[in-house]
BALO-755414 format. One record per atom (N, C-alpha, C): residue in three letters; y, z, x. Coordinates in steps of 0.05 Angstrom, whole numbers, plus 5000, padded with zeros to 4 digits. Each point is the difference from the previous one (the first is absolute). Layout:
ALAYZX
...
//
This chain:
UNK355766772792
UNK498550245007
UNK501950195015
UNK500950264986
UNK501950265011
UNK499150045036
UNK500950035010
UNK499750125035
UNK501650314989
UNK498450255004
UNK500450175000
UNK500150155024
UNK501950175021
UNK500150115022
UNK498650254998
UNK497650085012
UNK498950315005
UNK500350085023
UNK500350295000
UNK498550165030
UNK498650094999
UNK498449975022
UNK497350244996
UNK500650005034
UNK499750375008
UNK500150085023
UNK502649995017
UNK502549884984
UNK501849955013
UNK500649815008
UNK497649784993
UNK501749735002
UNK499449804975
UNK501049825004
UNK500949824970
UNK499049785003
UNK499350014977
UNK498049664994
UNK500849904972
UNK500349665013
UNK501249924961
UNK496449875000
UNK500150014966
UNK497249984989
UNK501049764974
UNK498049924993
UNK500749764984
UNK498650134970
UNK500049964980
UNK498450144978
UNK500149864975
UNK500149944983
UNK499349844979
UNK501950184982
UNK500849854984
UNK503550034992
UNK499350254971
UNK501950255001
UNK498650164987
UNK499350275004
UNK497849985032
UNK498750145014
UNK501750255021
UNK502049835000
UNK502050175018
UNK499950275008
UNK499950194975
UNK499950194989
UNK496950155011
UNK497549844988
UNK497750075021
UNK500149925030
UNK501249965010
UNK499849985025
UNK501650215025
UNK502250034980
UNK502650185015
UNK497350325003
UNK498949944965
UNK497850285006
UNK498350115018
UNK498949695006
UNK497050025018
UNK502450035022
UNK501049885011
UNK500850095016
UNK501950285012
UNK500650084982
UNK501050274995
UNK497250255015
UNK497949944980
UNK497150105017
UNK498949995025
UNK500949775009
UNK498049875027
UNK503250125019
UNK502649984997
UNK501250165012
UNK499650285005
UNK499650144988
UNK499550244997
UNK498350145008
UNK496949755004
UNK498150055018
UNK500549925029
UNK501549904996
UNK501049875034
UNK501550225018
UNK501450094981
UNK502450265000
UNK498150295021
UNK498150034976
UNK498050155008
UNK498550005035
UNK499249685003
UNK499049975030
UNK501750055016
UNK503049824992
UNK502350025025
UNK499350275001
UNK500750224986
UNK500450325007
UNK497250195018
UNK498549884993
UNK497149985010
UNK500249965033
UNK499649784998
UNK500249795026
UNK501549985015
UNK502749774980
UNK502450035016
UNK499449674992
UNK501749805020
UNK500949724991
UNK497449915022
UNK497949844982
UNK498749854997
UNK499949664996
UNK499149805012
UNK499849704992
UNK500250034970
UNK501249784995
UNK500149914968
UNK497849964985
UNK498349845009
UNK497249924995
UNK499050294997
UNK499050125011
UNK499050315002
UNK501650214976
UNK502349974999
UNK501550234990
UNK498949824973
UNK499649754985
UNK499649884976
UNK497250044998
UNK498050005015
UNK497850075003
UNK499250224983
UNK500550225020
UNK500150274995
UNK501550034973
UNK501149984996
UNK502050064965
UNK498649914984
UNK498649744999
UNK499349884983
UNK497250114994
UNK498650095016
UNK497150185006
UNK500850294987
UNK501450125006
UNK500850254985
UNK500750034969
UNK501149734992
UNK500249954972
UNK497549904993
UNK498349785011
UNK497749914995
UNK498050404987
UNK500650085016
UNK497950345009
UNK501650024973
UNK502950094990
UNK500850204977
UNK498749774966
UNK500249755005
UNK498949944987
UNK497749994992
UNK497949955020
UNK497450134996
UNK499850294979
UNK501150195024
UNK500350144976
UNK500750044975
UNK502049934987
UNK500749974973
UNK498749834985
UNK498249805014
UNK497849834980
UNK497050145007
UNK500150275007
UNK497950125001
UNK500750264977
UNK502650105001
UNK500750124985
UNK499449884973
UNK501449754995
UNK500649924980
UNK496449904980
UNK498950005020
UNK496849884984
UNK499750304992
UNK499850195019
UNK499750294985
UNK500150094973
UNK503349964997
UNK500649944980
UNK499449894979
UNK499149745003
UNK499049814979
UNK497350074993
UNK498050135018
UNK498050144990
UNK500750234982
UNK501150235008
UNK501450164984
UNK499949924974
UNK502149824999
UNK501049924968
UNK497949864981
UNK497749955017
UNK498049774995
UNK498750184981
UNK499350295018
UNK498350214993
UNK501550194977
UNK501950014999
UNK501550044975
UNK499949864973
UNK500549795004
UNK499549804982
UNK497750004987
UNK497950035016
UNK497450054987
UNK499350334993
UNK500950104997
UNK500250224992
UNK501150014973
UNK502649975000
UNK501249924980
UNK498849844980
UNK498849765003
UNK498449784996
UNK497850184982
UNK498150295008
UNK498050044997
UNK501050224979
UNK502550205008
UNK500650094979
UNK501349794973
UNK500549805004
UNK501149814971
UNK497749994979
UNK497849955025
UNK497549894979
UNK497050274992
UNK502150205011
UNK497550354986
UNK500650004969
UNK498650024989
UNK499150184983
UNK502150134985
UNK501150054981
UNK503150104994
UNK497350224987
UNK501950234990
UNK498750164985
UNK499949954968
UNK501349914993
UNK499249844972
UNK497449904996
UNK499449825026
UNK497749904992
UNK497250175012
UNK500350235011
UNK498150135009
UNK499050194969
UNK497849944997
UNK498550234985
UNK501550244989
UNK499850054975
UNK500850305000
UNK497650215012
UNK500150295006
UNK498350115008
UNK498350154979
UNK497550065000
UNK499350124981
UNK501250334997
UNK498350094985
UNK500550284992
UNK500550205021
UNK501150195002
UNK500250245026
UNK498450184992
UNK497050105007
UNK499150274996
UNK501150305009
UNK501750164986
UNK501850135003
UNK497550324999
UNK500550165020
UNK497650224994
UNK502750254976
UNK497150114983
UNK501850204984
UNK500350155018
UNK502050214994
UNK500850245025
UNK498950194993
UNK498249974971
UNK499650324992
UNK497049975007
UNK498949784995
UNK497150095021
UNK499249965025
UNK502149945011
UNK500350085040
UNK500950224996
UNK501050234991
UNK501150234992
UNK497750215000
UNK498849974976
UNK498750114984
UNK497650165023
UNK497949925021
UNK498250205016
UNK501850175014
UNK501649915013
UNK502650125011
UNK501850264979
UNK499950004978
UNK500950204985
UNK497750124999
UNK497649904985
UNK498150164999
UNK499150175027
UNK500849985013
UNK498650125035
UNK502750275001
UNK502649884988
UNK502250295005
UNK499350234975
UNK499249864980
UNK499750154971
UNK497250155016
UNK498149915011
UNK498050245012
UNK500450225013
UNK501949905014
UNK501350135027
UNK501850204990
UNK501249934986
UNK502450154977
UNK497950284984
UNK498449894990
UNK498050164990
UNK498250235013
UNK499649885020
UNK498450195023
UNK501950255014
UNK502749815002
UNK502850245011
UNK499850224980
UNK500749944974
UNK500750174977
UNK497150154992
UNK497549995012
UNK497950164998
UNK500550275016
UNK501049875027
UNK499450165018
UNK502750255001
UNK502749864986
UNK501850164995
UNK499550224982
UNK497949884980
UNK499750234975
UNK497750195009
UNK498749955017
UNK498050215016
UNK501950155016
UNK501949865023
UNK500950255009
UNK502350234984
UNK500649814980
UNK501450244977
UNK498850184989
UNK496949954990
UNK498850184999
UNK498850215002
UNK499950005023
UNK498950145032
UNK502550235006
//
């Protein structure tokens, strides 16, 4: 079993790890330094116990978060999925009905009272022009 040397906070601890692991460990501890890093500058130099405490609570807190993030997420994609899911199984337009006929109006008998009403009007002008020519 590897003995791997870390620091966290500035001082050094060998850790024992299962052969392999090395590599995850140098990490986690790379983190929990870094949170440690953070209090020293904070605080200042703190008991060991305390300064591991505290680091490990602060990563405990960022993790929380990112498995709160991360369920977010998974709903997200959940709700996508079924979406997706609901558009796979609509209706394509192939198989929807053709539509019937379009009742299309003629233009010349929506026209047609409307002309007849200017052709009066037209008529009535050209009365009254030929009276006052007359005159």
């Amino acid at each position: 079993m590897p003995e791997v040397r870390i620091s966290i906070g500035g001082r050094d601890f060998d850790v024992a790890c299962q052969e392999g692991e090395e590599h995850f460990l140098q990490s986690a501890a790379k983190m929990l330094d870094a949170e440690a890093s953070v209090l020293q500058d904070q605080i200042g130099r703190m008991p060991e116990a305390r300064m591991l405490l505290m680091a490990g609570l602060m990563l405990a807190d960022k993790t929380a978060g990112v498995e709160d993030q991360n369920k977010q997420l998974q709903d997200k994609i959940a709700g996508q999925e079924a979406w997706i899911e609901a558009l796979q199984n609509a209706p394509t337009p192939e198989a929807a009905p053709a539509p019937g006929p379009v009742a299309v109006p003629d233009p010349v008998e929506d026209l047609t009272p409307a002309l007849e009403a200017l052709a009066t009007e037209a008529e009535a002008l050209a009365a009254r022009v030929e009276e006052k020519a007359a005159s």
